[in-house]
FILO-432793 format. One record per residue: residue in three letters; chain; x negated, y negated, z negated of N, C-alpha, C, O in turn. Coordinates in steps of 0.001 Angstrom, whole numbers, plus 500000, padded with zeros to 6 digits. Each point is the difference from the previous one (the first is absolute). Layout:
! residues N
res; chain; n_c1; n_c2; n_c3; ca_c1; ca_c2; ca_c3; c_c1; c_c2; c_c3; o_c1; o_c2; o_c3
ala; A; X; Y; Z; X; Y; Z; X; Y; Z; X; Y; Z
...
//
This chain:
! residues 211
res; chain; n_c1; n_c2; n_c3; ca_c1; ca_c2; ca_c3; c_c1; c_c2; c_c3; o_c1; o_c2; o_c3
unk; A; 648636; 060804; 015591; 499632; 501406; 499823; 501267; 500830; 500173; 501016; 499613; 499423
unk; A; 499011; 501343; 501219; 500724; 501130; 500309; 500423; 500860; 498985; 499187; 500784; 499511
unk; A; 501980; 499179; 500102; 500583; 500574; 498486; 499736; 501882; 500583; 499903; 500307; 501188
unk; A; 500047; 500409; 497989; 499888; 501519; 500386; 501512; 500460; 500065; 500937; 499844; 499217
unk; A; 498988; 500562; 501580; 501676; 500588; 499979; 499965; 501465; 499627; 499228; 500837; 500468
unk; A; 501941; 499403; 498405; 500458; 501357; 499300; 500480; 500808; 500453; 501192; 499839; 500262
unk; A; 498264; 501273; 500032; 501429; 500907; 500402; 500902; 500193; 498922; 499780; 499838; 498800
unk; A; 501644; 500661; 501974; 501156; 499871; 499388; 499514; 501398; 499616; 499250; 500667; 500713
unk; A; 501474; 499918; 497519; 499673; 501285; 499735; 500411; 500171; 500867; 500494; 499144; 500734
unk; A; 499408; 502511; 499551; 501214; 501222; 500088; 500064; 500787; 499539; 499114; 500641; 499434
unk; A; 502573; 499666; 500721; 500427; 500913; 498926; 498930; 501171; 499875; 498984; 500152; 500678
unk; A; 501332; 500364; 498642; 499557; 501357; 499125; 500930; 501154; 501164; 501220; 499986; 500161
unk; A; 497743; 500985; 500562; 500604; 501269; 500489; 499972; 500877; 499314; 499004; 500455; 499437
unk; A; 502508; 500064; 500477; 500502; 500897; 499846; 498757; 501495; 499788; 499214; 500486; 500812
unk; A; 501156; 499964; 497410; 498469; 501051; 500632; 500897; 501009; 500756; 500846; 499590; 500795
unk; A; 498933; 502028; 498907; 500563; 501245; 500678; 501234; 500326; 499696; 500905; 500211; 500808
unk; A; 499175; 499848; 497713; 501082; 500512; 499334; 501517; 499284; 500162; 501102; 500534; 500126
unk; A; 498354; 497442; 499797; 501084; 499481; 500253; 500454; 499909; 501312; 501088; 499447; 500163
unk; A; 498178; 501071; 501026; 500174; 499983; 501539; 500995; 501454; 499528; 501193; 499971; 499697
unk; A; 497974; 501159; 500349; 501413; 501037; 499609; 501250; 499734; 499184; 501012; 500564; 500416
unk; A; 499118; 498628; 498424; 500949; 499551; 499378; 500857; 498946; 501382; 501167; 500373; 500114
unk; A; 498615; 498916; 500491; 500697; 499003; 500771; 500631; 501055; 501307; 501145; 499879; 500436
unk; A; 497870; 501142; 500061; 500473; 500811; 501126; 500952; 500673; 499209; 501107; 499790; 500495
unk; A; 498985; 501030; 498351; 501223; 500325; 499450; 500916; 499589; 499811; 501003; 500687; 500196
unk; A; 499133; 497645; 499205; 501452; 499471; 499876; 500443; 499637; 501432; 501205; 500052; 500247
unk; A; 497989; 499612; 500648; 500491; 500195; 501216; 500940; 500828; 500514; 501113; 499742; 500458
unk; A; 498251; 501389; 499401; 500689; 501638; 500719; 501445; 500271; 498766; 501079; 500582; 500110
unk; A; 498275; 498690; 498798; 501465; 500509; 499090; 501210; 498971; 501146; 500930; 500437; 500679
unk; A; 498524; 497933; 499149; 501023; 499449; 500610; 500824; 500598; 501662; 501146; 499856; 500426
unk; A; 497863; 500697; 500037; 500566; 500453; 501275; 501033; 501416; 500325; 500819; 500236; 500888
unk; A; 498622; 500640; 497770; 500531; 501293; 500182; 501987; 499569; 499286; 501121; 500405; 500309
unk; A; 498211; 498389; 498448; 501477; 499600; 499128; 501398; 499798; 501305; 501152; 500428; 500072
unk; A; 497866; 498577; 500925; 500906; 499290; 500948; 500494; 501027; 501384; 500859; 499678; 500822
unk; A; 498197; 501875; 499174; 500504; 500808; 501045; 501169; 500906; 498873; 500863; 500658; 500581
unk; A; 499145; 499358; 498129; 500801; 501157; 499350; 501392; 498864; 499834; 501111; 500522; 499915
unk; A; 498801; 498088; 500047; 501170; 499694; 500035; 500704; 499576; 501612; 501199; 499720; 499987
unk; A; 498360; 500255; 500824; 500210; 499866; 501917; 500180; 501867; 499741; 501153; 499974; 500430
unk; A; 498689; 501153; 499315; 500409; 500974; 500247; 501194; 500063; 499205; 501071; 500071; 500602
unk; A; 498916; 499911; 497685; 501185; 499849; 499534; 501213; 499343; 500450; 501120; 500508; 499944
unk; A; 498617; 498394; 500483; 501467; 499430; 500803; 500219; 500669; 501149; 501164; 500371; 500146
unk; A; 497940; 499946; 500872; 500038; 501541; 501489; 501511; 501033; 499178; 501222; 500046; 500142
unk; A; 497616; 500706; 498909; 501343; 500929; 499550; 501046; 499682; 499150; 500900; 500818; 499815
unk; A; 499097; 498091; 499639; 501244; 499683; 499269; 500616; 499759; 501294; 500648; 500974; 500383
unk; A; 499353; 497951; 500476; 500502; 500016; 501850; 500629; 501263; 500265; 501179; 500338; 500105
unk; A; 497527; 500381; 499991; 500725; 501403; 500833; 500684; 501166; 499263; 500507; 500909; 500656
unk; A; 499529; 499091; 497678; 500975; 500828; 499444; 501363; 499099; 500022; 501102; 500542; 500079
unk; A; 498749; 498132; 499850; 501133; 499483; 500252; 500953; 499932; 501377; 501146; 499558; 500089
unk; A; 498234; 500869; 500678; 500654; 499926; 501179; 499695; 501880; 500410; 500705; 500235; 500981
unk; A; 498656; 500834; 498672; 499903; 500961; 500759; 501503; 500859; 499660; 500453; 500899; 500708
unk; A; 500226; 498522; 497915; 500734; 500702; 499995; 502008; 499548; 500711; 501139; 500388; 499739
unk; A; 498068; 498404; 501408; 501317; 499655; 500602; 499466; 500848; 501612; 500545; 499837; 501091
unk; A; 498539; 500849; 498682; 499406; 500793; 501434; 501387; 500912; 500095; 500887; 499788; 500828
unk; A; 499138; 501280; 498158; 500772; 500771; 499636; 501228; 499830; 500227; 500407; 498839; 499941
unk; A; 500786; 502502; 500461; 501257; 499595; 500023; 500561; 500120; 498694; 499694; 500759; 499081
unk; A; 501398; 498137; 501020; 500780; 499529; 498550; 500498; 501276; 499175; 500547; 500889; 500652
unk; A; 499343; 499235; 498306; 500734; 501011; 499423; 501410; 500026; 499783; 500602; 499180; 500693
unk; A; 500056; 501469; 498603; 501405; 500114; 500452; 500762; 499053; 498740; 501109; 499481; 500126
unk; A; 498126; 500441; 498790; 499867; 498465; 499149; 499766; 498858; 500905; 500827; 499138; 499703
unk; A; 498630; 500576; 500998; 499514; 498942; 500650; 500681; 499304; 501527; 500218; 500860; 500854
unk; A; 500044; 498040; 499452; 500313; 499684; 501095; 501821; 499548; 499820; 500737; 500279; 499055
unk; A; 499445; 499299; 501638; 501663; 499851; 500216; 500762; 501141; 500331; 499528; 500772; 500835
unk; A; 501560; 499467; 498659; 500621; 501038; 499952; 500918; 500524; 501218; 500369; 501153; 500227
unk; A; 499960; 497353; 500673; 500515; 499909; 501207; 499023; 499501; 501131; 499374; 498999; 499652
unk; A; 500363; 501421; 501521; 499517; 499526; 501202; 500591; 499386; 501008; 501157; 500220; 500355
unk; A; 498083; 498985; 500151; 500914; 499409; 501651; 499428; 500223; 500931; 498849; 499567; 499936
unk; A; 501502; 501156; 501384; 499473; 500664; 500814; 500939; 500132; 501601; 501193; 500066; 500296
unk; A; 497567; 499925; 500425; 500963; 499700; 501474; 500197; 501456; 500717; 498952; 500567; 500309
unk; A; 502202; 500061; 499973; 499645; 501408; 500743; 500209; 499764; 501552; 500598; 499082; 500561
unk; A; 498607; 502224; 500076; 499734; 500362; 501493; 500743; 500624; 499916; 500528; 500311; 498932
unk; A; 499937; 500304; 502727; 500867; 500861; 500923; 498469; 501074; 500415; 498872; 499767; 499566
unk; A; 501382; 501027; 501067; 499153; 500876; 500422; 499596; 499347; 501271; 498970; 500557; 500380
unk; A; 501321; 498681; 500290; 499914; 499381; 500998; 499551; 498742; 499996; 500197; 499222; 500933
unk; A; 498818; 500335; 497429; 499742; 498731; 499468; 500579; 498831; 499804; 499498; 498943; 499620
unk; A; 502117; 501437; 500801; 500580; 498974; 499869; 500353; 499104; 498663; 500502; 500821; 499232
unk; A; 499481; 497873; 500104; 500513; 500100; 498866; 501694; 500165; 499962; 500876; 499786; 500838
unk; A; 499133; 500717; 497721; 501445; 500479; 499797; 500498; 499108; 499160; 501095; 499449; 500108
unk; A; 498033; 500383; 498965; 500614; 499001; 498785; 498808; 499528; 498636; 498970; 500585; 499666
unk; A; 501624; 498208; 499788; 499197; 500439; 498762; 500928; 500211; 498586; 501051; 499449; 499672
unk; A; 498146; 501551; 499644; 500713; 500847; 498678; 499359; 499286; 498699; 498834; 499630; 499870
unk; A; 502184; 500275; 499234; 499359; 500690; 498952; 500164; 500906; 498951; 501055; 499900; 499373
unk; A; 498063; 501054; 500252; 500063; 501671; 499639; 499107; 499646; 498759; 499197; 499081; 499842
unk; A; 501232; 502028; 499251; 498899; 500264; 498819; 498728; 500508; 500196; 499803; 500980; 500718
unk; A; 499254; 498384; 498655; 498701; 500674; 500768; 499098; 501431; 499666; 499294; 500152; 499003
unk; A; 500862; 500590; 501805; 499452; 500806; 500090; 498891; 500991; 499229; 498847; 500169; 500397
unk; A; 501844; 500552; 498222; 498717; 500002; 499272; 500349; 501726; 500027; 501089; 500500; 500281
unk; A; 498004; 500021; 499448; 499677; 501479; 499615; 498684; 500395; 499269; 498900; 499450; 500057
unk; A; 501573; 501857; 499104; 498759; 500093; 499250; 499057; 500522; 500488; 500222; 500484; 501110
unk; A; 498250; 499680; 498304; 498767; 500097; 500820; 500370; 501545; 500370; 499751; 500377; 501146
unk; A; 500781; 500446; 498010; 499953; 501540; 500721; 500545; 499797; 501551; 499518; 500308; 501090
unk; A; 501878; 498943; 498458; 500754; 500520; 501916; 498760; 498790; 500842; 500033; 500097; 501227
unk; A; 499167; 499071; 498337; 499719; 499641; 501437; 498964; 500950; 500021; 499396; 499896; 501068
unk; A; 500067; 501116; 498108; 498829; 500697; 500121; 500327; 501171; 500801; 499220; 500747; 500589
unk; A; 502409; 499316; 499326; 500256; 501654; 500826; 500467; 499228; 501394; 500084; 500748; 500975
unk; A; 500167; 498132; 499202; 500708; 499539; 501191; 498829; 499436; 501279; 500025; 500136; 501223
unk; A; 499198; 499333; 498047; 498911; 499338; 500345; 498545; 501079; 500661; 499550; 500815; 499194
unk; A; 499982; 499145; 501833; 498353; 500743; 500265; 499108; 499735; 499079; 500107; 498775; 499943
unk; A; 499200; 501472; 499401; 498642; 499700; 499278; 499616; 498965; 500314; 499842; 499310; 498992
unk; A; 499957; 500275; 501726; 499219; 498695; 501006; 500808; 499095; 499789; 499484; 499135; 499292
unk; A; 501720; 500606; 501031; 500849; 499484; 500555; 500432; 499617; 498478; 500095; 498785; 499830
unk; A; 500267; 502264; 498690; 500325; 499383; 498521; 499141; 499308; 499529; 500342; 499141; 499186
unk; A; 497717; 501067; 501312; 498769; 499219; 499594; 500274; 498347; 500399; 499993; 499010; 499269
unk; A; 500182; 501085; 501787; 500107; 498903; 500603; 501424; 499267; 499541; 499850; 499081; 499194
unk; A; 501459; 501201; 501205; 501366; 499340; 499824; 499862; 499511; 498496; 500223; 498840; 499653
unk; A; 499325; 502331; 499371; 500648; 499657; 498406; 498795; 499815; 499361; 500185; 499403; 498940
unk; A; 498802; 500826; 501234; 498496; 499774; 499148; 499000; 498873; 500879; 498783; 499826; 499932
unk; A; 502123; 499585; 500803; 499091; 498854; 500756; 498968; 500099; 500306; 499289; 499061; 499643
unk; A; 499767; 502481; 501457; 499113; 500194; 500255; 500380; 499780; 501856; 501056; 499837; 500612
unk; A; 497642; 500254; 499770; 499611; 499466; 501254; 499339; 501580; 500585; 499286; 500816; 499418
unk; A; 501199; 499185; 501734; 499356; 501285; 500520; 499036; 499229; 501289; 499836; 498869; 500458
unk; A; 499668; 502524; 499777; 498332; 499281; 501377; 500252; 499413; 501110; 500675; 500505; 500897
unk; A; 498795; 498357; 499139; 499968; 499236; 501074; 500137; 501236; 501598; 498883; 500517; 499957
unk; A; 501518; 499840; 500724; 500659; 500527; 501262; 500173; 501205; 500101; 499821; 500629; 501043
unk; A; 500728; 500077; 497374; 500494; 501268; 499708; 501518; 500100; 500495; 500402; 500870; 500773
unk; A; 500303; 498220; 498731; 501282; 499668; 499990; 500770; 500537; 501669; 499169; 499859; 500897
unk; A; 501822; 500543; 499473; 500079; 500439; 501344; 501028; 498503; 500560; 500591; 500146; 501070
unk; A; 499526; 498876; 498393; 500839; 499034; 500900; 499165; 498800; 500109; 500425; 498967; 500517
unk; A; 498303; 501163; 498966; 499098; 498827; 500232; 500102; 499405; 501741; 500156; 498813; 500286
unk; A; 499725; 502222; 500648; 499604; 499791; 501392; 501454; 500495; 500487; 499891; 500140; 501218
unk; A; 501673; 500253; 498313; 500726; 500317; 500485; 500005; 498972; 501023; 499025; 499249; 500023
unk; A; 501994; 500567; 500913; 500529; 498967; 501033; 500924; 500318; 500713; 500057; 499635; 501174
unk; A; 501336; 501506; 497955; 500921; 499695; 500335; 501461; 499384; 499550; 500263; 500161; 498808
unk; A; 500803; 499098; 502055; 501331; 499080; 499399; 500500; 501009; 499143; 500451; 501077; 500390
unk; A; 499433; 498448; 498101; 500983; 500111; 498477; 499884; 499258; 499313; 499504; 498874; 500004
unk; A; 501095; 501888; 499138; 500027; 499014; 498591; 499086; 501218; 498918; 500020; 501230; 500051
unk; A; 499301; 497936; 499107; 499386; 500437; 498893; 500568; 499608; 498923; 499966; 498863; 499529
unk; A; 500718; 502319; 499939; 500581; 500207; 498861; 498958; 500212; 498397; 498800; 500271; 499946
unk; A; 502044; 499522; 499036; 499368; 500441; 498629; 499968; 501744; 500409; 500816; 500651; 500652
unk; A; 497884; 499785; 498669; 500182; 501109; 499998; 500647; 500656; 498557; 500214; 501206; 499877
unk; A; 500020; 497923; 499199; 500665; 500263; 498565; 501514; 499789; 499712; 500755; 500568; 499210
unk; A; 499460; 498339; 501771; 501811; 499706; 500183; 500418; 499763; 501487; 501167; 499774; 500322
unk; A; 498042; 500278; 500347; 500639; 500240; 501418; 500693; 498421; 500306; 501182; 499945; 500337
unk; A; 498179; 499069; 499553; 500310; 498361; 499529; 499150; 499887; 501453; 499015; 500719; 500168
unk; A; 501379; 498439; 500757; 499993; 499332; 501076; 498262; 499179; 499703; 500626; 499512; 499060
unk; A; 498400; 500103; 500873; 498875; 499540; 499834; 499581; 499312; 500907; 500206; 498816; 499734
unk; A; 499168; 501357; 501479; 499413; 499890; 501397; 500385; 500252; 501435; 500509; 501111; 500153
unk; A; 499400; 498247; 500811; 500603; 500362; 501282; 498711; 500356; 500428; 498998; 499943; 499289
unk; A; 501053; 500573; 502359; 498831; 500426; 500670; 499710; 498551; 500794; 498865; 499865; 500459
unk; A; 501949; 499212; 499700; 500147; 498953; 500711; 498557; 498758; 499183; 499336; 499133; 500569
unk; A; 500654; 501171; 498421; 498989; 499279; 498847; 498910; 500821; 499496; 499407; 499688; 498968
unk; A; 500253; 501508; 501817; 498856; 500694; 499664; 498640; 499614; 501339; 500105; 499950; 501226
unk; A; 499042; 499898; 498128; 499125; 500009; 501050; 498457; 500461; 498720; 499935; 500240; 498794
unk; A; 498984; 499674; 502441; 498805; 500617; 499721; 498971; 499417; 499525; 499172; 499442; 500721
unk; A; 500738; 500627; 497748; 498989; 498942; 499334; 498706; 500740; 499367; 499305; 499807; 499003
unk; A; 500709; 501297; 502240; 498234; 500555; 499724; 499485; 500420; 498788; 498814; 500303; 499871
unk; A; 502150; 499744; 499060; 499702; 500705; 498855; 500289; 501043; 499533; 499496; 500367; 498938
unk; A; 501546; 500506; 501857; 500371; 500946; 499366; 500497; 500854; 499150; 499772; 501083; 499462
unk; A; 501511; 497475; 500641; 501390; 500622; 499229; 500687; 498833; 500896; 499622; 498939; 500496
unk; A; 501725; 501897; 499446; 500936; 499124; 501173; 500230; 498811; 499351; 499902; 499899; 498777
unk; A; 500522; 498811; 502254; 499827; 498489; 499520; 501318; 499423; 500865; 500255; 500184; 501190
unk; A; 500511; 499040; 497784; 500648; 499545; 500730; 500084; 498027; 499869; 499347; 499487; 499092
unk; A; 501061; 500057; 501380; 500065; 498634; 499749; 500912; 499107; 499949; 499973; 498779; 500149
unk; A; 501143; 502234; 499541; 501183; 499618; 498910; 500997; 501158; 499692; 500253; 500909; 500790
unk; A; 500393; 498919; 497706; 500786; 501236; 499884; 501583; 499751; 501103; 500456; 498989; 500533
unk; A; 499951; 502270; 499447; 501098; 499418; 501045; 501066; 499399; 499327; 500832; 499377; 500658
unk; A; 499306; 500752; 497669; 500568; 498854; 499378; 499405; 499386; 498613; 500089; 500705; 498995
unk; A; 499403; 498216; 500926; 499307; 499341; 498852; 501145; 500484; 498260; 499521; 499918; 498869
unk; A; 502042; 500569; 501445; 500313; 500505; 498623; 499824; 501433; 499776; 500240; 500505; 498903
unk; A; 499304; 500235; 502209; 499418; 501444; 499370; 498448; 500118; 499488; 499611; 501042; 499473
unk; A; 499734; 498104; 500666; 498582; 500426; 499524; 500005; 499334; 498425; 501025; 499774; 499357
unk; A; 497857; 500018; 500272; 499619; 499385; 498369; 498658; 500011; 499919; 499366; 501024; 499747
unk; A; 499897; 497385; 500546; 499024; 500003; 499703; 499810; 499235; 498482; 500536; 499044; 499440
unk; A; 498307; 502011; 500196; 499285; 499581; 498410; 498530; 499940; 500413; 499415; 500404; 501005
unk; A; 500102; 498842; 497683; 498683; 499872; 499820; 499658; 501186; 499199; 500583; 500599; 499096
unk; A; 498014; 499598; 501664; 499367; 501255; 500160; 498224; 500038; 499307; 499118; 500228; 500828
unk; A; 500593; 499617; 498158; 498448; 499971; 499637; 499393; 501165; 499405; 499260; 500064; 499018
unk; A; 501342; 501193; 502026; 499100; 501130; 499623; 498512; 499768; 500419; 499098; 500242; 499197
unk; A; 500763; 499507; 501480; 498443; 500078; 500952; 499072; 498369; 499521; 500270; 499072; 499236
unk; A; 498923; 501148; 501402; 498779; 498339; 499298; 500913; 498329; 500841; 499356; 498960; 499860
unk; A; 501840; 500943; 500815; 500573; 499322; 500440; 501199; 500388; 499540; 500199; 501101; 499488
unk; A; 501007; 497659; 500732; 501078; 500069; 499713; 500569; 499997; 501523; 499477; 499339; 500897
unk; A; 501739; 501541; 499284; 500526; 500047; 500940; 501184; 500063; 499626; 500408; 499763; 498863
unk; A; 500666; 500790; 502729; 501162; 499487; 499977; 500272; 501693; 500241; 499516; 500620; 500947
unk; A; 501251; 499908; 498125; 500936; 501560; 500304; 501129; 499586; 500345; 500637; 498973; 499765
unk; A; 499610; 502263; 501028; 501603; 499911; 500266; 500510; 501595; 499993; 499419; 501049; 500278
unk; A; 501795; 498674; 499320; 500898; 501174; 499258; 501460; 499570; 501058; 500425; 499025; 500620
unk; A; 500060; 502776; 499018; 501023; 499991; 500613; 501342; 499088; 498894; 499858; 500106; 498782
unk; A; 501231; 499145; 501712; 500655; 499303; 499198; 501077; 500718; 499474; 500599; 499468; 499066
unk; A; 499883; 501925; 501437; 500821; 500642; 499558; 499912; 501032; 498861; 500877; 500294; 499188
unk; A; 497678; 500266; 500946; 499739; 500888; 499028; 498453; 499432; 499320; 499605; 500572; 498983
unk; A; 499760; 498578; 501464; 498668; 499565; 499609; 499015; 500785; 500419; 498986; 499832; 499322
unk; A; 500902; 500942; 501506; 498872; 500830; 500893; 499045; 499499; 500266; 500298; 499316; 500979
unk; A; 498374; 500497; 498747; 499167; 499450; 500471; 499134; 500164; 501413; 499321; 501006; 500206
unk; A; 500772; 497934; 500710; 500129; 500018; 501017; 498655; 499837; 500584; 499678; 500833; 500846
unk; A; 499364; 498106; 498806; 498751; 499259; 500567; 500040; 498969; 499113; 500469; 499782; 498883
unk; A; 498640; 499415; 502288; 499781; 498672; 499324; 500299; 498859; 501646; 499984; 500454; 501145
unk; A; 500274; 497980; 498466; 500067; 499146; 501146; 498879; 499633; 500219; 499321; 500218; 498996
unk; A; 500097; 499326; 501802; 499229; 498719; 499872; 499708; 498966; 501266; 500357; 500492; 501070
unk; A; 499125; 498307; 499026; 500324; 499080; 500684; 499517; 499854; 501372; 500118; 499098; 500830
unk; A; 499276; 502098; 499175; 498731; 499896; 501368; 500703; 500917; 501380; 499391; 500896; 500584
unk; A; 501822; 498706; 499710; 500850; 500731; 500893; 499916; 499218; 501115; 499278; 499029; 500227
unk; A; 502050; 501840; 500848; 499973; 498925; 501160; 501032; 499023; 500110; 500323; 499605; 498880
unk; A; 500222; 499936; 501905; 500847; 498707; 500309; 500932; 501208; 499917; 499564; 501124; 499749
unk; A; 502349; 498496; 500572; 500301; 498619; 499062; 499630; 499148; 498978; 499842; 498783; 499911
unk; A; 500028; 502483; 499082; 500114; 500192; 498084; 498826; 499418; 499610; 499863; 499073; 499202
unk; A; 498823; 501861; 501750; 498354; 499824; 499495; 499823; 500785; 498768; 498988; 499781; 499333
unk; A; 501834; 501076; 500287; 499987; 501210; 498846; 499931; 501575; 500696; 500223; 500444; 501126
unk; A; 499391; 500073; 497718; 499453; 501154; 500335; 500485; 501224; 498841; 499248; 500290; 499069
unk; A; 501870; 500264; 501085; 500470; 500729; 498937; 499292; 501574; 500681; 500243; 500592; 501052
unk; A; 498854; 499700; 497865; 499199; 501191; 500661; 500759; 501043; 498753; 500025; 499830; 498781
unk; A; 500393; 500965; 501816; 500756; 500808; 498910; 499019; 501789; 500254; 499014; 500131; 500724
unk; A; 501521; 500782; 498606; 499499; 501161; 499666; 501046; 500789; 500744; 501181; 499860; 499685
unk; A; 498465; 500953; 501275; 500450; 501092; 500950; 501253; 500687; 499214; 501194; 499922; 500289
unk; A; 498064; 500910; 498419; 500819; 500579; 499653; 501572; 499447; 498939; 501059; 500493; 499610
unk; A; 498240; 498289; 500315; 501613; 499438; 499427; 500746; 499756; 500817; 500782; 499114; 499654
unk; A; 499432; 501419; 501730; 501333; 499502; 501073; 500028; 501340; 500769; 499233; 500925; 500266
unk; A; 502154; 498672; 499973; 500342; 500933; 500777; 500575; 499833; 501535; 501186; 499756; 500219
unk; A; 497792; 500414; 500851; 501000; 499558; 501103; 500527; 500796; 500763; 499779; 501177; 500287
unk; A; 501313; 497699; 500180; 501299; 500491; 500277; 500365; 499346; 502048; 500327; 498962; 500576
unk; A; 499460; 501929; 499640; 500217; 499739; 501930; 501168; 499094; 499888; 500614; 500264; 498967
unk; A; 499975; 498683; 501766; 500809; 499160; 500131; 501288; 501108; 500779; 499662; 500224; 501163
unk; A; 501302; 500284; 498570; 500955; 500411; 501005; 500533; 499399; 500985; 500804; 500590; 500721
//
């Protein structure tokens, strides 16, 4: 004879209340795990937004090393000088509006406002805050974004790159090395030699026709 076979219980479903109770600890667990993935975001980016900024006059080394140009791009030598500090009034009377937003408050002006984005003629691009040697025209070319780009400085001891986490990414700023001017930012998506891309802000340079 053929024994009857049992079904196996099953569990007990869940009535309404404990289905809403389970979708809640759910959403608690998910919202817990987006407030701590955001908390570490801005602990990240207050920790790093304030190396965006140029150094204060507390801050930084007190001496610089730095390579100087001839008017004729030649190098002359390399120095080293005390670095370059002044208080916020004189760069506010020395400086354009634009040009103090950008150099000393580490702001970014509009993508193809700038008037040397599309320049294309032989100089040198100077600091527009210390008049510090920065860029040749020989390393500028056209990276379709709309601020001039170069793809290398014309000497690796005048620039200063820092980490940069103003924005939802961390990037790479770069500042002038003599006075800390804030210049742009690098990044890696350039052309040959280097394959870098130092896209800087119009109004922090100043160029200068090669004599």
């Amino acid at each position: 004879m053929l024994l009857d076979q049992q079904e196996s219980p099953q569990p007990p479903q869940p009535d309404g209340s404990e289905r809403i109770q389970r979708i809640g600890r759910r959403a608690f667990i998910v919202a817990a795990a987006s407030a701590v993935s955001a908390a570490a975001f801005w602990g990240l980016r207050r920790s790093t937004v304030a190396a965006a900024r140029p150094l204060l006059p507390s801050e930084g080394p007190a001496e610089v090393t730095i390579v100087e140009f001839s008017a004729t791009g030649e190098k002359t030598g390399t120095v080293t000088v005390p670095r370059l500090i002044k208080p916020d009034a004189e760069w506010r009377k020395q400086l354009s509006p634009d040009a103090y937003r950008v150099t000393r408050l580490a702001d970014t002006e509009r993508a193809f406002s700038g008037a040397l984005w599309n320049l294309e003629e032989r100089g040198l691009f100077r600091c527009v805050c210390c008049d510090l040697a920065l860029f040749s025209s020989d390393a500028k070319f056209d990276s379709g974004t709309g601020w001039p780009s170069f793809w290398q400085p014309i000497a690796p001891e005048n620039v200063l790159e820092r980490v940069d986490g103003s924005l939802m990414e961390v990037r790479t700023a770069v500042e002038c090395r003599l006075c800390g001017g804030h210049l742009g930012h690098v990044f890696n998506d350039g052309p040959p030699p280097t394959g870098m891309r130092y896209c800087m802000n119009s109004v922090s340079l100043r160029f200068v026709k090669l004599g």
